[in-house]
VODREN-108030 format. One record per atom (N, C-alpha, C, O): x, y, z. Coordinates in steps of 0.2 Angstrom, whole numbers. Example, Ala and Ser with C-alpha at 12.3 -4.5 7.8 and 13.67 -1.06 7.14 Angstrom:
REM VODREN-108030
{{66 -28 39}}
{{62 -22 39}}
{{66 -16 39}}
{{71 -17 42}}
{{64 -11 35}}
{{68 -5 36}}
{{64 0 39}}
{{67 6 40}}
***
This chain:
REM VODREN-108030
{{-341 -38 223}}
{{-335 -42 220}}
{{-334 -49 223}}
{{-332 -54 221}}
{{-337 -47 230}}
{{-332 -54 233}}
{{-339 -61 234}}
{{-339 -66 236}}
{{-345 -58 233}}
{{-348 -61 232}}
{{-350 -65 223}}
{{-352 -71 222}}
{{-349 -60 220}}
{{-347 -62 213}}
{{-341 -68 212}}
{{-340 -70 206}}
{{-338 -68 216}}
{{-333 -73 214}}
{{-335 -79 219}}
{{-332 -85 218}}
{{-339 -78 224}}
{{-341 -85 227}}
{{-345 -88 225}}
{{-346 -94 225}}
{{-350 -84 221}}
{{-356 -86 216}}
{{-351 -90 210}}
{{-354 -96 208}}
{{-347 -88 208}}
{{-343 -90 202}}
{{-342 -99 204}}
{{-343 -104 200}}
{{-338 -98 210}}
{{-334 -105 214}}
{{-340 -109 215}}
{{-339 -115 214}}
{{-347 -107 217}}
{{-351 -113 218}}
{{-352 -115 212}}
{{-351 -121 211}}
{{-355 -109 205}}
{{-356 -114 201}}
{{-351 -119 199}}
{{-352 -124 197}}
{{-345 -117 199}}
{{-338 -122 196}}
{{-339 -128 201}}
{{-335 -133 199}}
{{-342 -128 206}}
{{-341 -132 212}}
{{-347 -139 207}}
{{-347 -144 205}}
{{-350 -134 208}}
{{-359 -139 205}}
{{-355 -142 199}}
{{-352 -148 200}}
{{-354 -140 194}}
{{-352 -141 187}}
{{-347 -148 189}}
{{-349 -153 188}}
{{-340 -148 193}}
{{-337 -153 193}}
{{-339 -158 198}}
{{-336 -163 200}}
{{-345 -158 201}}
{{-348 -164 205}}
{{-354 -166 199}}
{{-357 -171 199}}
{{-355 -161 194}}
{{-362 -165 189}}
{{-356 -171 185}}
{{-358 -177 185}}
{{-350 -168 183}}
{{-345 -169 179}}
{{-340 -176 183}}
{{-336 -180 181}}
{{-343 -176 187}}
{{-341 -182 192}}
{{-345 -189 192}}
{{-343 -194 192}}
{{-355 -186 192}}
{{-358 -189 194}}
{{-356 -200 191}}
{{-351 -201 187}}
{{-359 -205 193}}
{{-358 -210 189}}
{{-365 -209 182}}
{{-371 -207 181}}
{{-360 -212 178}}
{{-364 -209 172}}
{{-363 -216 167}}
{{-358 -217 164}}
{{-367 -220 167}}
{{-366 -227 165}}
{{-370 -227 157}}
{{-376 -226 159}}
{{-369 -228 152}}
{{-373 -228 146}}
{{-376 -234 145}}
{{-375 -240 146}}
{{-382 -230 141}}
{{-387 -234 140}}
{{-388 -239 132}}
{{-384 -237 127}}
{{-392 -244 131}}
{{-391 -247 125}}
{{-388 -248 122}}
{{-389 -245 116}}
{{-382 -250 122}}
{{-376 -251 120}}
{{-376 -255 113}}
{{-381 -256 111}}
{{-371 -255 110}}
{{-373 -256 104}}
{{-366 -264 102}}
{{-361 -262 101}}
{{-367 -269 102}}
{{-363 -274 100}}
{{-357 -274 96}}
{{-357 -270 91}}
{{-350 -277 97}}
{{-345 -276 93}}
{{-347 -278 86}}
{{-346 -274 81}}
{{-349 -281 84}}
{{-352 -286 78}}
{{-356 -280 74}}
{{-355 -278 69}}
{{-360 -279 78}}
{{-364 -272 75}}
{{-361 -265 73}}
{{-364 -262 68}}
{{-356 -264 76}}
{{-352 -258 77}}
{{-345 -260 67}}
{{-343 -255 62}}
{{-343 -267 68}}
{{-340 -271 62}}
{{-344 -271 55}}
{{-342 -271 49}}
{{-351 -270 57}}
{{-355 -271 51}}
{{-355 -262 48}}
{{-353 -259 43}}
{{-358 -260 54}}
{{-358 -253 51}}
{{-353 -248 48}}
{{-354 -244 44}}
{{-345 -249 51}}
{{-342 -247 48}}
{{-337 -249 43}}
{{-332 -246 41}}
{{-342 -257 40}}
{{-340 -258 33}}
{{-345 -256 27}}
{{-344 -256 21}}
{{-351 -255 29}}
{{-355 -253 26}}
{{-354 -245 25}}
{{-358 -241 22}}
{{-350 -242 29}}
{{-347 -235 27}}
{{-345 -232 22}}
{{-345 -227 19}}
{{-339 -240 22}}
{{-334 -238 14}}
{{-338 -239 8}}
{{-336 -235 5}}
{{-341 -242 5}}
{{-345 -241 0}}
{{-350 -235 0}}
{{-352 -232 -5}}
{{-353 -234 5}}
{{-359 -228 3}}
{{-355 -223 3}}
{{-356 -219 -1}}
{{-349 -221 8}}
{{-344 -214 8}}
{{-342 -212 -1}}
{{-342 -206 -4}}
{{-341 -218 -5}}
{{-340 -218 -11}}
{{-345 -217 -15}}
{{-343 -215 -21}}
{{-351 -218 -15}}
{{-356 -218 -16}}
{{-360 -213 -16}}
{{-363 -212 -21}}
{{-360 -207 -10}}
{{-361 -204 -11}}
{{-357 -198 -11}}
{{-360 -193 -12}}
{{-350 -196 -12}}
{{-343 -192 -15}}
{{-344 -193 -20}}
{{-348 -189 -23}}
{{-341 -198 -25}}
{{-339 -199 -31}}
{{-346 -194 -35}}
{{-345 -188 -37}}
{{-350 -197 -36}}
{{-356 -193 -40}}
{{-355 -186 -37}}
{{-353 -182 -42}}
{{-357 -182 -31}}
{{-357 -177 -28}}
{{-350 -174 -33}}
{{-353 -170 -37}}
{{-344 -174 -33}}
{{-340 -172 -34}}
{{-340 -171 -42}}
{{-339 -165 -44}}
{{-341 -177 -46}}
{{-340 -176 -51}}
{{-346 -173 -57}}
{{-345 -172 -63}}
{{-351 -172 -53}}
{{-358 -167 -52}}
{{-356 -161 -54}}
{{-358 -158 -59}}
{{-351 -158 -51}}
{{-349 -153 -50}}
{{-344 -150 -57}}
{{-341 -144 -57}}
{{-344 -153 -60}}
{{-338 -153 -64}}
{{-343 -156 -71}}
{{-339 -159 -75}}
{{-350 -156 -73}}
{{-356 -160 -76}}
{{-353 -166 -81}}
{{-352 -166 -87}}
{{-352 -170 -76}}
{{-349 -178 -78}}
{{-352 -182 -73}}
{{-352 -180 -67}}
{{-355 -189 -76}}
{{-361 -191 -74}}
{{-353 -198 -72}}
{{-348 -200 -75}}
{{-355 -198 -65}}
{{-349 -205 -64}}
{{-352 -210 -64}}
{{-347 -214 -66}}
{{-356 -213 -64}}
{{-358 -218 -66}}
{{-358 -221 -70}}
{{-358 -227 -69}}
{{-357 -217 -78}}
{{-355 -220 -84}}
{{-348 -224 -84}}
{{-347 -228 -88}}
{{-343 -219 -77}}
{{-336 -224 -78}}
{{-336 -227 -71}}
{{-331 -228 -68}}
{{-342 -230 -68}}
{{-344 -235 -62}}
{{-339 -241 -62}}
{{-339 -246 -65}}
{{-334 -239 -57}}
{{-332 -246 -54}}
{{-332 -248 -46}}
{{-335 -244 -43}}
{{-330 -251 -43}}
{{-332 -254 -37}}
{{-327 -252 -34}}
{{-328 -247 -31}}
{{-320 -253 -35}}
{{-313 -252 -33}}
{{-314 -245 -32}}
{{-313 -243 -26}}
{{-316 -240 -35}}
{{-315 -233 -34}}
{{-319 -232 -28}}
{{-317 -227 -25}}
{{-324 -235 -25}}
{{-325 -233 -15}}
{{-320 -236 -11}}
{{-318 -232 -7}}
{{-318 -240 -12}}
{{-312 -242 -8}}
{{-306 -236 -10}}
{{-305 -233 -5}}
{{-305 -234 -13}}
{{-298 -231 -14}}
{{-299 -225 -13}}
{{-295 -223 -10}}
{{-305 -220 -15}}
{{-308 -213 -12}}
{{-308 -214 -6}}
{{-305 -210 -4}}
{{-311 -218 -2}}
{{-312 -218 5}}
{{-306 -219 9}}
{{-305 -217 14}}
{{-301 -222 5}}
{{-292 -223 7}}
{{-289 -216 6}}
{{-286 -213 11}}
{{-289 -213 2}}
{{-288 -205 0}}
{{-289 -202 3}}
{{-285 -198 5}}
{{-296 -200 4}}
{{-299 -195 9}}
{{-298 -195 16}}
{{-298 -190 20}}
{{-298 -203 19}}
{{-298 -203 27}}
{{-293 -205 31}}
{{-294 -207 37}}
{{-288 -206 26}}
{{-281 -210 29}}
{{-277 -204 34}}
{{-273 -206 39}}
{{-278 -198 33}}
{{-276 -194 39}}
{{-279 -192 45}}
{{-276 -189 49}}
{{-288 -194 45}}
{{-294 -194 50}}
{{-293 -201 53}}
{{-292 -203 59}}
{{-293 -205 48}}
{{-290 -215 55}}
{{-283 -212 59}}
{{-282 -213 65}}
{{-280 -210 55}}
{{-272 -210 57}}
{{-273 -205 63}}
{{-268 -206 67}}
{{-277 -200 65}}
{{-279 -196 69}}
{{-284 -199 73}}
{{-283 -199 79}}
{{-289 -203 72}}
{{-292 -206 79}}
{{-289 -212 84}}
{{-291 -213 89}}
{{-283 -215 77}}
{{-279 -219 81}}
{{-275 -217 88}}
{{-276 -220 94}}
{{-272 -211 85}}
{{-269 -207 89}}
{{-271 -204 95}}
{{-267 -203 99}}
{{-278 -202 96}}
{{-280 -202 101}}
{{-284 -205 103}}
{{-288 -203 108}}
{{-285 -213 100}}
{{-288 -218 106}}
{{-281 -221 109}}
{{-280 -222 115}}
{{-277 -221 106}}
{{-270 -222 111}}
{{-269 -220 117}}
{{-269 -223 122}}
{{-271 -211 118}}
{{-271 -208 123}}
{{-276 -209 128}}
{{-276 -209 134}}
{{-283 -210 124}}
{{-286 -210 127}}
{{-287 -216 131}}
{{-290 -216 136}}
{{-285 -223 129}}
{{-283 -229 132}}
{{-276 -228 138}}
{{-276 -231 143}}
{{-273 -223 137}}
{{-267 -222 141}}
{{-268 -219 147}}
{{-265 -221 152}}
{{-276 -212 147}}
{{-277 -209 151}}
{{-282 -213 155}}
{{-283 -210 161}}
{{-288 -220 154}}
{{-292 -222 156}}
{{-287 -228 161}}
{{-288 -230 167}}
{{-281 -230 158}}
{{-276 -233 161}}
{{-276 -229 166}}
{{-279 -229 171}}
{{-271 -223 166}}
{{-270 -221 173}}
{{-271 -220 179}}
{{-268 -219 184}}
{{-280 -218 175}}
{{-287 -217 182}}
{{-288 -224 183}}
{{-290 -224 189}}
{{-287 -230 179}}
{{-289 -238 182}}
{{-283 -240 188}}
{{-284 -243 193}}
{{-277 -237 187}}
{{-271 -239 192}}
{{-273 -236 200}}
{{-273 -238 206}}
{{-275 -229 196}}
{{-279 -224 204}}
{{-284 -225 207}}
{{-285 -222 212}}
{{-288 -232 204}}
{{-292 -233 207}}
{{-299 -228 205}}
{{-305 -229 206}}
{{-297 -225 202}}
{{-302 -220 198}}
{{-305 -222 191}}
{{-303 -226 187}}
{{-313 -217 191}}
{{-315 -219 184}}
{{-316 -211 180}}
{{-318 -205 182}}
{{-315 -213 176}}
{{-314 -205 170}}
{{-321 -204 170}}
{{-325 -209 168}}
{{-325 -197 171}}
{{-332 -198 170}}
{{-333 -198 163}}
{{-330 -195 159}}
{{-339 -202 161}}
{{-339 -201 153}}
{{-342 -195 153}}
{{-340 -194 147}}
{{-345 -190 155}}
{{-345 -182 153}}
{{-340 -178 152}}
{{-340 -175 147}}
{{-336 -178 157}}
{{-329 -175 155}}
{{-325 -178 147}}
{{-322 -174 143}}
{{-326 -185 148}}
{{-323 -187 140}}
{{-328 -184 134}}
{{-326 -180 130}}
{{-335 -186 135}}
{{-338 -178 129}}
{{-338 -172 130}}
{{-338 -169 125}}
{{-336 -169 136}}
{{-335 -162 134}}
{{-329 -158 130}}
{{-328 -153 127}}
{{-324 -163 133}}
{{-314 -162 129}}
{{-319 -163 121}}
{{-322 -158 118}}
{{-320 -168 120}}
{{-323 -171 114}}
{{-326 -165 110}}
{{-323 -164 105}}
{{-332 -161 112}}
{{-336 -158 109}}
{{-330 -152 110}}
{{-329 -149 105}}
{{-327 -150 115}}
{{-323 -143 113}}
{{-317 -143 108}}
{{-314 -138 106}}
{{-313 -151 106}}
{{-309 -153 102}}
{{-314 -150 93}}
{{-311 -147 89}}
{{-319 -153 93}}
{{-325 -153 89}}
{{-328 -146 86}}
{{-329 -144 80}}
{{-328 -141 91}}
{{-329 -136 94}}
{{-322 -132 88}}
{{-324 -130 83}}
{{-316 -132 90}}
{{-309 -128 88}}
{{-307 -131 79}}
{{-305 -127 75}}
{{-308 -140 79}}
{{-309 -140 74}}
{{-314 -136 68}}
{{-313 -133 63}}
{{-319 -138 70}}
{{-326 -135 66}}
{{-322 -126 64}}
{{-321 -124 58}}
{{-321 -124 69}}
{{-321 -114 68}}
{{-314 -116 63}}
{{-313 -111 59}}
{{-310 -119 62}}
{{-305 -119 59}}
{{-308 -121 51}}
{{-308 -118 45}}
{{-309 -127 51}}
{{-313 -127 44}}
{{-317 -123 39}}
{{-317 -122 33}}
{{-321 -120 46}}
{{-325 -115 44}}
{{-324 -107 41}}
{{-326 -104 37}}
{{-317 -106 47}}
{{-315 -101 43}}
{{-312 -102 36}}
{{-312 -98 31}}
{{-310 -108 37}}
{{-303 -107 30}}
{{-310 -110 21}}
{{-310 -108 15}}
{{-314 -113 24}}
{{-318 -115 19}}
{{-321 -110 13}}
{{-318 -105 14}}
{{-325 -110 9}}
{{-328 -105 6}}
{{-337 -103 7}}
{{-342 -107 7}}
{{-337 -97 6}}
{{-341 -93 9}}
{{-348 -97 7}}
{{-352 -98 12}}
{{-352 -100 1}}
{{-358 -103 -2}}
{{-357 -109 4}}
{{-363 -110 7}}
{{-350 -113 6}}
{{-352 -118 11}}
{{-352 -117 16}}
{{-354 -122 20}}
{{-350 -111 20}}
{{-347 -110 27}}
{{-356 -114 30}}
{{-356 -119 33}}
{{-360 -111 30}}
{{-367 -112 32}}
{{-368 -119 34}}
{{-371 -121 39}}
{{-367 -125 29}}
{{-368 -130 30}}
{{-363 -133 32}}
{{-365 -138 35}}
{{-356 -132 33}}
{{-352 -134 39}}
{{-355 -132 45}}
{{-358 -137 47}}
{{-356 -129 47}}
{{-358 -124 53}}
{{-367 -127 56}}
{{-369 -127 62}}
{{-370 -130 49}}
{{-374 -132 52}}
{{-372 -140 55}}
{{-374 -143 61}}
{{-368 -143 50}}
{{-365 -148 52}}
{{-362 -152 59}}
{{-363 -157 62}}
{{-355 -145 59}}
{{-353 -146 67}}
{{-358 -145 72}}
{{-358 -149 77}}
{{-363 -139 72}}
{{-370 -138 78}}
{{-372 -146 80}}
{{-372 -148 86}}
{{-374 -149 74}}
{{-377 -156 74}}
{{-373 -160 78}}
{{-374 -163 83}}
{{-365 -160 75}}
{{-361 -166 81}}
{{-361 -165 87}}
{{-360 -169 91}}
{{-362 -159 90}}
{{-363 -153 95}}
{{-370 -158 99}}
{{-371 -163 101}}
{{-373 -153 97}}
{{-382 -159 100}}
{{-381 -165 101}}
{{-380 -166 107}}
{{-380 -169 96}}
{{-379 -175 98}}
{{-374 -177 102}}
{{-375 -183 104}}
{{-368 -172 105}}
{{-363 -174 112}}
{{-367 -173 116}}
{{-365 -175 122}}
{{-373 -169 116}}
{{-376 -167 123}}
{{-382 -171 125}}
{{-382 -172 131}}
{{-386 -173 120}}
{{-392 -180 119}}
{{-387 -184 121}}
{{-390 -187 125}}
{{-381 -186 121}}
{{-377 -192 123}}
{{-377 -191 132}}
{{-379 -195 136}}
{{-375 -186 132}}
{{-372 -183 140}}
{{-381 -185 142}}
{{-383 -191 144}}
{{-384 -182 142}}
{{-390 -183 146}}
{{-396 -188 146}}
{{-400 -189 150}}
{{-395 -192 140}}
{{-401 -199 138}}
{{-395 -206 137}}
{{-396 -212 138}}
{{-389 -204 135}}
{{-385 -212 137}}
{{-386 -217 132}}
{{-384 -223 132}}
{{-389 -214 125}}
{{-390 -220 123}}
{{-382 -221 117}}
{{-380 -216 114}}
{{-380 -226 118}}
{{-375 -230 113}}
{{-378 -229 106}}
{{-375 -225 103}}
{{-381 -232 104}}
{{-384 -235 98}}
{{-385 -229 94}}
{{-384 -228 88}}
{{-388 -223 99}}
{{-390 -218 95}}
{{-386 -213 93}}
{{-387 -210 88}}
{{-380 -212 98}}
{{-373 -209 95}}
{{-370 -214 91}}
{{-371 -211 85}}
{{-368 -219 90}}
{{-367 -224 85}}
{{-369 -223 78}}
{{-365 -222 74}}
{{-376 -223 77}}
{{-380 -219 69}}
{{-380 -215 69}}
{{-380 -212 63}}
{{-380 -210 74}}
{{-381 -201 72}}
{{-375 -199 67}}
{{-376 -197 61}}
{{-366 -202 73}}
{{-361 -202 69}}
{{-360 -203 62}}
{{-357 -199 58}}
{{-363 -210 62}}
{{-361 -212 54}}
{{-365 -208 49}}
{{-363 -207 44}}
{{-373 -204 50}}
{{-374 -202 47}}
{{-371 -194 43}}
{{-369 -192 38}}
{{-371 -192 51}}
{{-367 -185 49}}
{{-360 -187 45}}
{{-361 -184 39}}
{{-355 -190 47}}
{{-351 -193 43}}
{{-354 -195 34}}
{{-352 -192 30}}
{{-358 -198 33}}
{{-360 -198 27}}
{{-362 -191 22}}
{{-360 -190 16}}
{{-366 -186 28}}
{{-367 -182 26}}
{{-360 -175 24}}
{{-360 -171 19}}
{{-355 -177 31}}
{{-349 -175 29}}
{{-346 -174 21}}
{{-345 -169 18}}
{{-347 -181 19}}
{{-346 -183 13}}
{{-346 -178 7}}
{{-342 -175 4}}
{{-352 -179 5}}
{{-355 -173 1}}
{{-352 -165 3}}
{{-348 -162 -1}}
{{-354 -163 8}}
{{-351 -157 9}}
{{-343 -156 6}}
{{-340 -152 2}}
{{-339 -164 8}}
{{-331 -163 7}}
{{-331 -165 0}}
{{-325 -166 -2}}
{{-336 -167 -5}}
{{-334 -167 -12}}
{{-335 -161 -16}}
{{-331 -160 -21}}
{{-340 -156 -13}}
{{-341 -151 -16}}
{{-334 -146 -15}}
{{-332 -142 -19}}
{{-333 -146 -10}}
{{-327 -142 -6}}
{{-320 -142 -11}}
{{-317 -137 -14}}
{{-319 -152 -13}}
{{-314 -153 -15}}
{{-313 -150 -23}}
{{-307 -149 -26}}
{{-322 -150 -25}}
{{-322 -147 -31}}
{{-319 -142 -31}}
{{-314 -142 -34}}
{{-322 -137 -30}}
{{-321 -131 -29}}
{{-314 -129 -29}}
{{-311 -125 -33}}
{{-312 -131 -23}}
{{-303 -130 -23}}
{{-300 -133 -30}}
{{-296 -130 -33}}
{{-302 -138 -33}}
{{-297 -142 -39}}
{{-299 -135 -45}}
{{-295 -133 -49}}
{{-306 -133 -45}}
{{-308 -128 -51}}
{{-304 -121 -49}}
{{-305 -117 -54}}
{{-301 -119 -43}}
{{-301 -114 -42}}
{{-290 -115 -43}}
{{-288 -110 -47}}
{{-288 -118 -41}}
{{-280 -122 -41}}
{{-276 -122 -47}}
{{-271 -120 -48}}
{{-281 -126 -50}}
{{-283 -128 -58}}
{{-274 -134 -57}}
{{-268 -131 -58}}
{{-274 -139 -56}}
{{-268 -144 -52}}
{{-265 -145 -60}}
{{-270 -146 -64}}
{{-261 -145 -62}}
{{-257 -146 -68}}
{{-249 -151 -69}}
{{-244 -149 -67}}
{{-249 -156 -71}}
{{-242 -158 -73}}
{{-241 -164 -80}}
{{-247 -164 -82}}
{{-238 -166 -82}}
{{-238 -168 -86}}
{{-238 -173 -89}}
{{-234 -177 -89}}
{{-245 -175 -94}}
{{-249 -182 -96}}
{{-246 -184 -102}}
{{-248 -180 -107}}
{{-241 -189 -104}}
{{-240 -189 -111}}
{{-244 -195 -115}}
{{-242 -201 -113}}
{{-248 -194 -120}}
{{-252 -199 -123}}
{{-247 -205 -125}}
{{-241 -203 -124}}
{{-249 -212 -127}}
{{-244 -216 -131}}
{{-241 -215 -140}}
{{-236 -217 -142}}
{{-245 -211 -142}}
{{-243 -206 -148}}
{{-237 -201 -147}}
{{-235 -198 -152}}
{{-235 -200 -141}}
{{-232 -195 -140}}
{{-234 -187 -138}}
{{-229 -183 -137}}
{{-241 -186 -139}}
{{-245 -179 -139}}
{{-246 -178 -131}}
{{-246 -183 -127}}
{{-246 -173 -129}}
{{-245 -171 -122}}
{{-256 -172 -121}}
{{-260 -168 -124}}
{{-257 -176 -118}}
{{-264 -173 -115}}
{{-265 -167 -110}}
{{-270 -164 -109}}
{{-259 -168 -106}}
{{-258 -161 -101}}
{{-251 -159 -102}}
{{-246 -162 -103}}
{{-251 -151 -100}}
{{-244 -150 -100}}
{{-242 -145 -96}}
{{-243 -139 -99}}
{{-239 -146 -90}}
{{-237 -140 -86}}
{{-233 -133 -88}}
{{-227 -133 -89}}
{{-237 -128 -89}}
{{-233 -122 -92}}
{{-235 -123 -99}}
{{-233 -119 -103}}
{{-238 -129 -102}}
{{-240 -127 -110}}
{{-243 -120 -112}}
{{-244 -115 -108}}
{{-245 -121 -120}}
{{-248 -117 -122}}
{{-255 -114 -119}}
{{-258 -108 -118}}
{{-258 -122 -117}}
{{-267 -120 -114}}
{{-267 -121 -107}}
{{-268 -125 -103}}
{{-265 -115 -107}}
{{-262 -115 -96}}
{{-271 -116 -95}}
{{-271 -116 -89}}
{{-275 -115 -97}}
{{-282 -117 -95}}
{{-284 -124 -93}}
{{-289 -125 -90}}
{{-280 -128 -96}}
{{-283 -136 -95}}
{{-279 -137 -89}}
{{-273 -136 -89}}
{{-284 -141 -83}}
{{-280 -144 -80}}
{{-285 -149 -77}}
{{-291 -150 -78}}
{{-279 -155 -71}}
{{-282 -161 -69}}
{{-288 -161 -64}}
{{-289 -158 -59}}
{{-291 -165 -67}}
{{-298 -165 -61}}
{{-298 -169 -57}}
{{-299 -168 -51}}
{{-297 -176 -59}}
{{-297 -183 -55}}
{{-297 -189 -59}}
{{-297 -190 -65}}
{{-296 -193 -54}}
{{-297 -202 -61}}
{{-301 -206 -53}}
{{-301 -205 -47}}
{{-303 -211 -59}}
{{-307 -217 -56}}
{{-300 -221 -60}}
{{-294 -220 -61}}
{{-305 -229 -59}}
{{-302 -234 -59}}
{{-297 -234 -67}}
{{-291 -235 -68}}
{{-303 -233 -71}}
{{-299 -234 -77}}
{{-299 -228 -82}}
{{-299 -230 -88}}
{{-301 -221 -80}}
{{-300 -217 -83}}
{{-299 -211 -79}}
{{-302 -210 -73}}
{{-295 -205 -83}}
{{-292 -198 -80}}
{{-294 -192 -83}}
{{-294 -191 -89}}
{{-296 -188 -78}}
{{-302 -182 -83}}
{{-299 -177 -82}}
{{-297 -175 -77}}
{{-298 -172 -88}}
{{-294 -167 -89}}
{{-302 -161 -90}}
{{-307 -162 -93}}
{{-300 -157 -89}}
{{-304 -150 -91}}
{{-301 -146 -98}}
{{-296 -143 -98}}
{{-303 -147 -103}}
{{-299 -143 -108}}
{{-302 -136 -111}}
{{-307 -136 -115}}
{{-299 -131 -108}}
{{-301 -125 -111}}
{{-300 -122 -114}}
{{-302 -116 -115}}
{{-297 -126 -120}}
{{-300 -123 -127}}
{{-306 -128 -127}}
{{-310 -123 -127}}
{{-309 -132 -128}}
{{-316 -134 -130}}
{{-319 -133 -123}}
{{-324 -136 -123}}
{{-318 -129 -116}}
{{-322 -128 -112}}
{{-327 -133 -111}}
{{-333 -132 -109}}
{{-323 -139 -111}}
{{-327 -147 -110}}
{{-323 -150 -105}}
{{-318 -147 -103}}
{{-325 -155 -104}}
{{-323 -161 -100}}
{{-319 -168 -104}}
{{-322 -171 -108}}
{{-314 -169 -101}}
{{-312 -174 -107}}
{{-310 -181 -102}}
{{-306 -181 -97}}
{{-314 -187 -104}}
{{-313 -193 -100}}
{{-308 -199 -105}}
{{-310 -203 -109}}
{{-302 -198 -104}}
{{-296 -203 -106}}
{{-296 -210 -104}}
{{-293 -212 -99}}
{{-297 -214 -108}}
{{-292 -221 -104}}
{{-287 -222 -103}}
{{-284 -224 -107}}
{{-285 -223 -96}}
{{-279 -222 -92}}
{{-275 -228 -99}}
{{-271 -225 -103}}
{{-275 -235 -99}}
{{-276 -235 -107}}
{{-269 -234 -110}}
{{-264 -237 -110}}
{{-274 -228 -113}}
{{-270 -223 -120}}
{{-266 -218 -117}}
{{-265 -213 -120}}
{{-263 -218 -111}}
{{-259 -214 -107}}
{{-251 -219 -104}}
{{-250 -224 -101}}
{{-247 -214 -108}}
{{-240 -217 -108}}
{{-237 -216 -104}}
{{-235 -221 -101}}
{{-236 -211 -101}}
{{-233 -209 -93}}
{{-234 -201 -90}}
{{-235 -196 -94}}
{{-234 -202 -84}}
{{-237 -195 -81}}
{{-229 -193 -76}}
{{-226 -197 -72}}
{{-227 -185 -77}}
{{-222 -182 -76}}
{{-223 -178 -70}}
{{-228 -175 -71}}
{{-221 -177 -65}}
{{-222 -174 -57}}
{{-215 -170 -58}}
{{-209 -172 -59}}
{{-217 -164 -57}}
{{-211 -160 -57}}
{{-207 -161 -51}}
{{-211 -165 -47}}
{{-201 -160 -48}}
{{-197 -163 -42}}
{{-200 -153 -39}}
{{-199 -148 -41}}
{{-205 -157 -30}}
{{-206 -152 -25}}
{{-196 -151 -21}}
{{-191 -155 -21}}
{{-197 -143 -19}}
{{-192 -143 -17}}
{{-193 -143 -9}}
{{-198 -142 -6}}
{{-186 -147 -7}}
{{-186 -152 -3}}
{{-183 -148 6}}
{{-178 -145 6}}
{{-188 -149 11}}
{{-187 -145 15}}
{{-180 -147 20}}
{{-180 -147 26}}
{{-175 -150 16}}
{{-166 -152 15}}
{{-163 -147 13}}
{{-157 -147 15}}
{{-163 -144 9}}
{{-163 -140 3}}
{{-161 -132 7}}
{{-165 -128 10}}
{{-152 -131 6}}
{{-151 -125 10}}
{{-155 -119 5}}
{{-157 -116 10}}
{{-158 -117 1}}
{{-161 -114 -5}}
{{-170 -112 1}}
{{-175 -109 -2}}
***
């Protein structure tokens, strides 16, 4: 026993001297470079979602192609993923501060392994909660950001964690349009669309509790309707006003 625990302490001993070593990266990749790449994101993330998703649902998006609709899918889907990286480059500036005051430097393997085990906890939660046709391809997904923290830890190259990311990130894309389908076909999201004629194109608790909303682009809103078990593309247009039921309010002794 007591040698199995001294065997234990040497490995943890090795491990935070590997996790110490200086670890300086290589090929570094320019801010300018870094500025190009992640504006040429927001158009292909749209690019590739928009289709993917409405794929799924057999409506060719392109017939209702607008330019504005990458910008605003890409505002929609990742405005709680910026809002979370913000947040922990905060810390993570806060923490590289406090080792710069100590005289100290944070190794960068220690910052990828936090990284990959953050990576690690998110992936098994997604995973579990997703659906079983996709579980595989998350899983192949997160492995891949996996590898490539570890390719980073031991070859150092910048440039090549830089495009790995963006690609896996594009490929994210797809994955989360299919997902998103899925959940909207499965939900079936419903409230109330009143044409300018007056006739309800949607209607919460109507008669055709079958129809409900799928998405809109720039200038039109797609409804499922199950009585013709079609897809129906509106002109936002010929649409008079849309009704949001009042959620109950977590103020609310009830």
């Amino acid at each position: 026993m007591q040698k199995s625990l001294s065997r234990i302490g040497k490995k943890l001993f090795q491990l935070a001297n590997w996790l110490n070593e200086d670890h300086k990266p290589k090929r570094k990749i320019s801010f300018s470079n870094l500025i190009k790449i992640l504006a040429l994101l927001i158009p292909l993330y749209g690019i590739l979602y928009l289709p993917m998703f409405y794929k799924h649902f057999n409506v060719n998006y392109f017939l209702y192609f607008n330019p504005l609709d990458f910008l605003r899918i890409f505002y929609y889907n990742n405005v709680s993923v910026l809002l979370l990286i913000l947040a922990l480059s905060f810390f993570g500036l806060h923490l590289l501060a406090v080792y710069r005051n100590g005289n100290k430097k944070l190794p960068l393997r220690l910052i990828f392994l936090i990284i990959s085990f953050f990576q690690i906890s998110v992936g098994c939660i997604i995973i579990y909660n997703t659906h079983n046709h996709l579980r595989s391809d998350f899983i192949l997904l997160f492995a891949l950001m996996i590898s490539i923290n570890v390719h980073f830890v031991y070859f150092k190259y910048v440039d090549l964690l830089v495009s790995a990311y963006a690609f896996i990130y594009l490929l994210g894309a797809l994955l989360f349009a299919k997902y998103q389908a899925i959940e909207i076909e499965i939900h079936k999201p419903s409230f109330d669309i009143v044409m300018k004629d007056g006739t309800y194109l949607l209607q919460k608790g109507g008669k055709d509790t079958c129809n409900y909303f799928v998405g809109n682009v720039t200038n039109y809103v797609f409804i499922f309707d199950g009585s013709l078990h079609k897809m129906r593309a509106v002109p936002i247009e010929d649409i008079k006003e849309i009704r949001f039921a009042k959620g109950n309010s977590f103020l609310s002794k009830k």
